[in-house]
C-alpha positions in Angstrom: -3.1 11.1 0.4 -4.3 7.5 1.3 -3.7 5.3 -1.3 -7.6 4.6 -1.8 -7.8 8.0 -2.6 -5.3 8.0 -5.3 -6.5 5.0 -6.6 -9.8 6.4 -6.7 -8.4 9.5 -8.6 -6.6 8.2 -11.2 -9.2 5.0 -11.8 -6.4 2.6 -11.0 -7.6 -1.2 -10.2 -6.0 -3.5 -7.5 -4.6 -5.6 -10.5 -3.5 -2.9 -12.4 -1.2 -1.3 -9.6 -0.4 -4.6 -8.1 1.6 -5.5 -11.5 3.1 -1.7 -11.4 4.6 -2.2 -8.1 5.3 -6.1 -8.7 2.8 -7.2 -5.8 0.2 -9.1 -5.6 -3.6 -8.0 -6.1 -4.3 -9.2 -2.5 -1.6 -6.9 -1.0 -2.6 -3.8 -3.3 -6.3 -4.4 -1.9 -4.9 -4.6 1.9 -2.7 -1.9 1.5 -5.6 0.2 0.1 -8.1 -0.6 3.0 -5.2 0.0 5.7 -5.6 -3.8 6.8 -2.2 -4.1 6.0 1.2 -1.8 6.2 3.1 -2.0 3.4 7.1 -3.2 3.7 9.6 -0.4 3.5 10.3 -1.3 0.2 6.9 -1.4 -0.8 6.5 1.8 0.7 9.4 3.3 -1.9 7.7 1.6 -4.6 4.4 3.5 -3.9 5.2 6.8 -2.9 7.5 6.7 -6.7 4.4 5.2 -8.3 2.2 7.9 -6.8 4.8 10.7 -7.8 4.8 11.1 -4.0 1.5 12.0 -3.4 1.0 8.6 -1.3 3.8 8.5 1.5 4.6 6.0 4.3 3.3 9.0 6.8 -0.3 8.1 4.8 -1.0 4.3 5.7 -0.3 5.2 10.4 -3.3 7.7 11.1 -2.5 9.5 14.6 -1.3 7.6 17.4 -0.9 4.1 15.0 1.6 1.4 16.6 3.9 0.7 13.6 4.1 -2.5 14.3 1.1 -3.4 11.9 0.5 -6.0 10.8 2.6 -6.1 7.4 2.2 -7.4 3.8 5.5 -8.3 2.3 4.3 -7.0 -1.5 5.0 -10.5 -3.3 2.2 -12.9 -2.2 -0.2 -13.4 0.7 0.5 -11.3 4.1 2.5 -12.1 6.8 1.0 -13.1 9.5 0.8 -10.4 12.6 
């Protein structure tokens, strides 16, 4: 499930989920719009916060480079 979608579902607000998983507001909203790929850490963080119902497999659609451009979960992104 795309973490839009969950958010979506369960009425959850960048700022809300951003101080769940200890990110910023601006990564939660990148992350969300698949701008940015979340950190692998991140990625733990969200898949536990979703109950596993958004996975690292959700935020590379088919044939994806995984060498996104990332946000590191604490402040601004990193630059790609």
């Amino acid at each position: 499930m795309l973490m839009d979608d969950y958010m979506k579902q369960t009425n959850t607000s960048d700022s809300r989920a951003a101080d769940e998983l200890g990110c910023s507001p601006e990564c939660v909203r990148l992350w969300r719009k698949r701008k940015r790929v979340p950190r692998p850490d991140a990625m733990l963080k969200i898949e536990t916060w979703s109950d596993g119902r958004v996975t690292a497999a959700d935020f590379y659609g088919p044939g994806e480079q995984t060498e996104a451009r990332v946000c590191d979960g604490v402040g601004a992104p990193s630059p790609g």
